[in-house]
N, C-alpha and C positions, 0 to 999 in steps of 0.2 A: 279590337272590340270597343264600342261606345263606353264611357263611361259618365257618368252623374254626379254634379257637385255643385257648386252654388245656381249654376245656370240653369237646374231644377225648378226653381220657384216663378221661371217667366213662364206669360200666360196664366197666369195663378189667377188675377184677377179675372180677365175672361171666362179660363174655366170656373169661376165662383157665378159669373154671370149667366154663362151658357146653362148650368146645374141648375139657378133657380129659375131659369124660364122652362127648362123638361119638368121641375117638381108641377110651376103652374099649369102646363100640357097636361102633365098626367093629372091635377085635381079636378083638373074641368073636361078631364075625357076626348081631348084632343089625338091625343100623342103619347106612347110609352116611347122614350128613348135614354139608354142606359148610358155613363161616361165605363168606357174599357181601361182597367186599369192597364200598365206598362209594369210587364212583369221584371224584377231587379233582384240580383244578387247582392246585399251588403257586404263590402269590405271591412268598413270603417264606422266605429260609432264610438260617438260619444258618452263615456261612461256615465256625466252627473246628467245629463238630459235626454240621455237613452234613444238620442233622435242618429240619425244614420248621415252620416259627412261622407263617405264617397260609396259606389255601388256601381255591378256592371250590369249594361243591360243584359239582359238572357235571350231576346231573339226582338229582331227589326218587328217594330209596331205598325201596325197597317192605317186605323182611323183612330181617333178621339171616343166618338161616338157610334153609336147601331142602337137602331131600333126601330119601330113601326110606325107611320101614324095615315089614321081611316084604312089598315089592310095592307095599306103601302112601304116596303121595308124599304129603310133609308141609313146610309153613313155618313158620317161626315168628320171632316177633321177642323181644329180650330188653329188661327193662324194667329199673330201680331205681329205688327209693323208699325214702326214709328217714323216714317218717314211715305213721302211719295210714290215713289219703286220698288215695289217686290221682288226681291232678288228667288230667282223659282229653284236655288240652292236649296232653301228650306222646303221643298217637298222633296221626295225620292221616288225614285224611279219605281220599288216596290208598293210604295201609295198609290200613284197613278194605277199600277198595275191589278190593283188587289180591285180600286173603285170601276175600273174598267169590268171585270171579272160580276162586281157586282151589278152591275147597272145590266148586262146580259143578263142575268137573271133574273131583268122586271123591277130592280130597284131604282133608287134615287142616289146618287150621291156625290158630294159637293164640296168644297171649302168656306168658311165664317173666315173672313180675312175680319181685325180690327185694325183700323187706321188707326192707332192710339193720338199722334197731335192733335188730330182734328175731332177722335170721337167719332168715329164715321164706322159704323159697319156697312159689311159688303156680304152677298152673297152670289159664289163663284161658281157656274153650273161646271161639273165637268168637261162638257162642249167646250165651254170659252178657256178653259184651262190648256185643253188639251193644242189650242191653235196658238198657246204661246208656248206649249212644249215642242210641238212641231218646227216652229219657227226656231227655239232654241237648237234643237237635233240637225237644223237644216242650215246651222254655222252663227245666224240671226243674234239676238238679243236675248241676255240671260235672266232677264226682268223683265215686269210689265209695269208702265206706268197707270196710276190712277185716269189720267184721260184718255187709257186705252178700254175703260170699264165699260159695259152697256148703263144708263144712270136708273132702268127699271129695277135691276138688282139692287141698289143703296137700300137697307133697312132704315127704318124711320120706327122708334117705340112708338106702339100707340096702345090702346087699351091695357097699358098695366103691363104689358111683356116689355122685359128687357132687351133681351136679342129677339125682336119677331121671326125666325127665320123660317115659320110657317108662311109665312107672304112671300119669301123667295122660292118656297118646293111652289105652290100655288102657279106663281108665274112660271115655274119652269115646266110645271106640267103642262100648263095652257101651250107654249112653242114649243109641244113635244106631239099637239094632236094636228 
């Protein structure tokens, strides 16, 4: 069974970023999109800070995110990487499986890769994911490099959003008609 301990607080800052571009979605009528907590068993807790030092997970998490935007239900997981190559270790086979299940039924769903050296967000259609999973099951490469990325997906902030990752559903909808 997983368990939780310092390795908890990566991606802390992401998800800080990812939460206030959903608050801005939702004040301007964009997008409701909800962060899914990761339900946890505490073992261990610190009695003068009352904060929780180790925990097991209670059951494999599917996405980060769920939720709608214009009608359209969407998930998505959030990723960081500090380096060039995605090692595709850090997704699991039950994410792939769960966003496959969803996108059958009409949705959207995707990976927010952070390049953290460079500051770079990505957004990763499940299509493009799925052709480095393939490659990986078919003996291939357990990672994908940055210059294996399409460059229409790179987010670029503009008007005030942090992570836009409304311009990556946007394009992915467009090469889906």
């Amino acid at each position: 069974m997983a368990t939780w301990n310092s390795r908890g607080l990566r991606g802390s800052t992401l998800e800080e970023l990812i939460n206030r571009t959903n608050d801005q979605y939702r004040e301007k009528g964009l997008a409701l999109i909800q962060k899914i907590p990761t339900p946890i068993t505490p073992v261990k807790m610190d009695k003068n800070s009352r904060h929780i030092t180790l925990a097991y997970f209670e059951q494999k998490s599917t996405v980060d995110y769920i939720g709608a935007v214009q009608g359209i239900p969407v998930c998505f997981d959030a990723k960081e990487c500090c380096v060039k190559t995605f090692p595709l270790a850090n997704i699991h086979p039950h994410q792939v499986t769960f966003m496959e299940e969803f996108e059958k039924q009409k949705g959207i769903a995707f990976f927010l890769i952070y390049f953290s050296a460079d500051n770079i967000f990505y957004y990763l259609t499940l299509r493009k994911l799925q052709e480095f999973w393939n490659r990986m099951e078919a003996g291939g490469r357990k990672s994908f490099r940055r210059d294996e990325l399409d460059e229409e997906f790179y987010l670029t902030g503009k008007n005030g959003f942090l992570v836009p990752y409304l311009d990556g559903i946007q394009k992915d909808l467009q090469l889906r008609d």
